[in-house]
N, C-alpha and C positions, 0 to 999 in steps of 0.2 A: 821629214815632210816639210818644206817651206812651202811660206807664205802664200805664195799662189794655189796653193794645192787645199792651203787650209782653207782658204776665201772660198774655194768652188763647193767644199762639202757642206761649208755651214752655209751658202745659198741653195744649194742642193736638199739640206733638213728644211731650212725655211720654205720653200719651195711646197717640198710635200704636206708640211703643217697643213700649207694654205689652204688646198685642193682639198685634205679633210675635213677643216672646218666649212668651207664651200660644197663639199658634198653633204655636211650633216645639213646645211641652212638650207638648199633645194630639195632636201628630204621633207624637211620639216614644212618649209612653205606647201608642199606638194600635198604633206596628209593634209592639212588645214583647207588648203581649197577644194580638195575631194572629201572630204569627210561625209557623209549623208546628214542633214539635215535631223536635226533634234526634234521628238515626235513626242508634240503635246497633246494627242487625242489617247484621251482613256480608253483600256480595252474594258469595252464590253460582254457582256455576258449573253450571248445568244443560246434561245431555247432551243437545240437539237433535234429536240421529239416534237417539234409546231409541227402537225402532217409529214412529218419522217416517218421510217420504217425502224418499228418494235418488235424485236424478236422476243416469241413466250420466252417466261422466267419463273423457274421456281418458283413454290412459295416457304419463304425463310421467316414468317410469322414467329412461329417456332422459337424458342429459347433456346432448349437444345442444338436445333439446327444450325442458328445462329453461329453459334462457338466455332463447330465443324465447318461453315461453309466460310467462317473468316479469314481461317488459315489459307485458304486459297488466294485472298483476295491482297495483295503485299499496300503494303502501305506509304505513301511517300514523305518522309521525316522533313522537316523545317529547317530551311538553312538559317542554324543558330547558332553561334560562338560559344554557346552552353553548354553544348549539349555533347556529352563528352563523347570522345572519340573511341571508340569501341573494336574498328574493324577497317583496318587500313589493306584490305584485301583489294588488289588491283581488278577489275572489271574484266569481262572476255573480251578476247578483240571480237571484233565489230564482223557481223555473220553477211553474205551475201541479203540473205533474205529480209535482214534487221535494216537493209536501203528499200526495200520495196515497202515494207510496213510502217516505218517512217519518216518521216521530212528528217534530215540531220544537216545543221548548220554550224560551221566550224568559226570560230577565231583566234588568229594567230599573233601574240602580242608579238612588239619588235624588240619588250624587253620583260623578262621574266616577271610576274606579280605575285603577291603572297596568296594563297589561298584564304586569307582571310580580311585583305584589302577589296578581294574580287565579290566574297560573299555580303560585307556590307554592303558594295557599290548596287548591287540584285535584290536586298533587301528594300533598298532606299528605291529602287524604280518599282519594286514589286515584285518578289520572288516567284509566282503565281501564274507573269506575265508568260512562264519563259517553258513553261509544264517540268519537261526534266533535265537537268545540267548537269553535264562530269566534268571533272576537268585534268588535265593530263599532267604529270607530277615524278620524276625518277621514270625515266622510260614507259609509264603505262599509264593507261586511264582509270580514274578512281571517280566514284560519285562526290557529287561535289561536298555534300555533308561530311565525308569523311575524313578528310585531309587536316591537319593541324594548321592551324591559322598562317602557323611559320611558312608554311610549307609553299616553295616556290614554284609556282604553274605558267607554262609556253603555251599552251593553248588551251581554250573552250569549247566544249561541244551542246550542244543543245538540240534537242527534240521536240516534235512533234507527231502524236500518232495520227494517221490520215484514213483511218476506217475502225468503225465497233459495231457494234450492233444496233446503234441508233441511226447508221447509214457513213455515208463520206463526210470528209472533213469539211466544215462551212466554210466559205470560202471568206466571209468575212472575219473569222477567227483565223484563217492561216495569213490574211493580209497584215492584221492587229499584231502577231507574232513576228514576222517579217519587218513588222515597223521598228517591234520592241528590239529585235536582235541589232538593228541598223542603229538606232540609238543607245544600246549598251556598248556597240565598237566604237561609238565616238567617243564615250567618254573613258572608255578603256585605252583609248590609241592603240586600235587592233584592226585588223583587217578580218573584213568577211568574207566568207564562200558559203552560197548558199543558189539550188537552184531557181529558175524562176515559178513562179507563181503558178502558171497557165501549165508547167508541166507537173509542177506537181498535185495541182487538181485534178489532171487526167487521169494520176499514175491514183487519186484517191480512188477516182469512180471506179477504174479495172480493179483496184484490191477488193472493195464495193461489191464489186459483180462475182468477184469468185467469193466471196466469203458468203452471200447469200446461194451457190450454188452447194459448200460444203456443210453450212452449217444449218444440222438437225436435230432434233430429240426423236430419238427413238422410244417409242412407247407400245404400251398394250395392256390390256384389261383385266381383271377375275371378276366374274358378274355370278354371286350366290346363288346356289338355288334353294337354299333353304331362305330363312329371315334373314336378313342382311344384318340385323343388329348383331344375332348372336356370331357370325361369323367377323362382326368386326369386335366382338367383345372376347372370341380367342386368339384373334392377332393380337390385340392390344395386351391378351395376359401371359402368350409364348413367343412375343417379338426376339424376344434373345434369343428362342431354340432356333430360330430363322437366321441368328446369323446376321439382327438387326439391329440398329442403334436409334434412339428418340425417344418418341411419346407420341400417343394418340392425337391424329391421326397422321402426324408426318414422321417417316423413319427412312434411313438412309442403310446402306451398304458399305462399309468403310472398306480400303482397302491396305495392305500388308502397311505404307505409308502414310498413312491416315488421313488419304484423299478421299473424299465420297465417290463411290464408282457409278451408285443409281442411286433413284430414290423411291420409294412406298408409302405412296400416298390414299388413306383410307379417306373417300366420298358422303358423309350419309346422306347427300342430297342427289346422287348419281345412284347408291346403292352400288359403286365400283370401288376396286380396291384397284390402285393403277401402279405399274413400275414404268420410271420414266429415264432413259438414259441423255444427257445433253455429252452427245458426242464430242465437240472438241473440245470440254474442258476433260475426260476420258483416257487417263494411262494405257495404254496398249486394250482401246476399245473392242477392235477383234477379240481378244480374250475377254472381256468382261460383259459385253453382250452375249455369249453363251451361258457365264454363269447367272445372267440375268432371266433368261429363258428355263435353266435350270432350277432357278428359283420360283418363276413362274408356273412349273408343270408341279413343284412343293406344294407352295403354297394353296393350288386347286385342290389337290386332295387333302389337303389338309381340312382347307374352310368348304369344301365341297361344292368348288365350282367352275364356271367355264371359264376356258382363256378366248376371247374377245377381242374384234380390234374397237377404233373409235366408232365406227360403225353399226357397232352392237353385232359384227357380224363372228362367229364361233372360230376361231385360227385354226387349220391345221398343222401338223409338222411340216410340210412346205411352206408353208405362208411363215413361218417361224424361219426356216431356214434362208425364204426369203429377205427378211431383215437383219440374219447374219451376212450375208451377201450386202447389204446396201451396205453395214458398217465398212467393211472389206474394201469395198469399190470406196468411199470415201476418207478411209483411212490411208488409200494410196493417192488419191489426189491431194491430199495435205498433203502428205510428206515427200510430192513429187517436188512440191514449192517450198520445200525446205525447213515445214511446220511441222513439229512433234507433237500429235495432240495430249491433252493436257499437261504441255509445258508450259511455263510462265510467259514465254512469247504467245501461245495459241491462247493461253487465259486473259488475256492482257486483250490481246486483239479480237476477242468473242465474246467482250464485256459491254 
């Protein structure tokens, strides 16, 4: 190779250097003037139930109950450095139906971060801000809590649920979070996707509307005809031959997984003894409203008395069978939309 040939390559490397370092610095100018603005207003805590809609709710008074009905209810751990790492089990991928039940906003670093650089930077704004965060790690998504500090993550996800029981998501808690997300990609150097505001309000009010169409408690009465004490003084000493669990006057129905199926709630200011089913927290409720009924036609002969609606009015075996049928009918409109009831998604979102 002579001279001339050598001169053209090393212009040729020089050349390319250039162009990369001139690609990285109109990179870099580029995040800097697009980056969103840093958002110094505090989120606030707005009252949900100010003149919202409160769907009935047990009563978990109860001690006993308590224990049983906790197990339903999961719990969200602290993103702490502490707290040792227990369950590096990768997360489902992400369901059709889990985009209609939540806001999901993504970001995508331009350079891998440690899982444990990302958890302080969340702590330091307010872990609280951001409700639930996973983050993606070795091909899959994992909660953010579980990852080892070491652990290097390409992307963010973050949630928000847009409907429960206390109605749609306020629109000034989903602004507050939209702020937070825009402020944590800045100081991340990440890019966000997230949709707008106005559609994902809308998409609250429709989940909103159908979940007030699905979700009910099925109920119904035993109204004594002898003394009502004594008849609540043999439930109370043969709850177990029933197939019950608790204590006077609340007792539950447990099932093969030690979910509550119904509940048996003894009145003495109704003089009613009630079974109350809450349909979408409910494992395959079509089945379990028959043994609920079956329960109910027991326990009349037992305590020697009538089955009842809220009406005070006497049920027959049609009107019985009629609220086998409602279950039915709305045990397929959940799961037309892709909702198991009482799964942890239907638990979650009927809370």
């Amino acid at each position: 190779m002579n001279e001339l040939q050598l001169s053209l390559l090393g212009l040729g490397l020089f050349a390319i250097v250039l162009v990369v370092v001139y690609n990285r610095w109109l990179e870099r100018k580029y995040r800097q003037k697009n980056a969103p603005e840093p958002s110094d207003e505090p989120l606030t805590t707005t009252d949900d139930t100010a003149g919202g809609r409160q769907e009935p709710s047990w009563d978990h008074s109860d001690g006993a109950m308590d224990s049983t009905m906790a197990a339903d209810q999961p719990v969200e751990p602290a993103l702490s450095e502490t707290q040792a790492v227990t369950n590096l089990e990768p997360l489902p991928a992400l369901i059709e139906v889990e985009s209609w039940v939540d806001a999901i906003a993504t970001l995508r670093f331009y350079e891998p971060r440690t899982a444990g650089s990302i958890r302080e930077t969340l702590n330091q704004m307010g872990a609280e801000r951001f409700e639930r965060v996973e983050f993606y790690s070795g091909d899959a998504w994992h909660r953010a809590e579980a990852l080892p500090a070491d652990a290097l993550v390409s992307n963010l996800r973050g949630r928000l649920q847009l409907a429960s029981r206390l109605g749609p998501v306020n629109p000034d808690t989903l602004h507050q979070w939209i702020r937070s997300l825009e402020s944590l990609a800045q100081m991340l150097s990440a890019g966000l996707s997230v949709e707008s505001e106005s559609t994902l309000l809308d998409r609250a009010t429709n989940l909103d509307a159908f979940c007030v169409r699905v979700d009910t408690l099925i109920s119904l009465n035993l109204k004594s005809r002898q003394e009502p004490a004594t008849a609540f003084e043999k439930l109370s000493r043969e709850a177990g031959r029933f197939g019950l669990t608790g204590e006077f006057p609340n007792y539950a129905c447990v099932g093969l997984l030690g979910q509550v199926d119904f509940q048996v709630q003894a009145d003495p200011n109704t003089s009613l003894v009630s079974l109350i089913l809450d349909f979408p927290h409910v494992l395959g409720p079509d089945t379990v409203v028959v043994e609920m009924l079956d329960l109910a036609r027991t326990l009349a002969n037992e305590l020697d008395a009538d089955i009842v609606d809220d009406a005070g009015r006497t049920m027959s075996d049609e009107g019985m069978g009629l609220l086998v049928h409602q279950v039915i009918r709305l045990n397929a409109m959940l799961q037309a939309q892709g909702i198991e009831p009482g799964s942890a998604l239907a638990r979650r979102l009927f809370s």
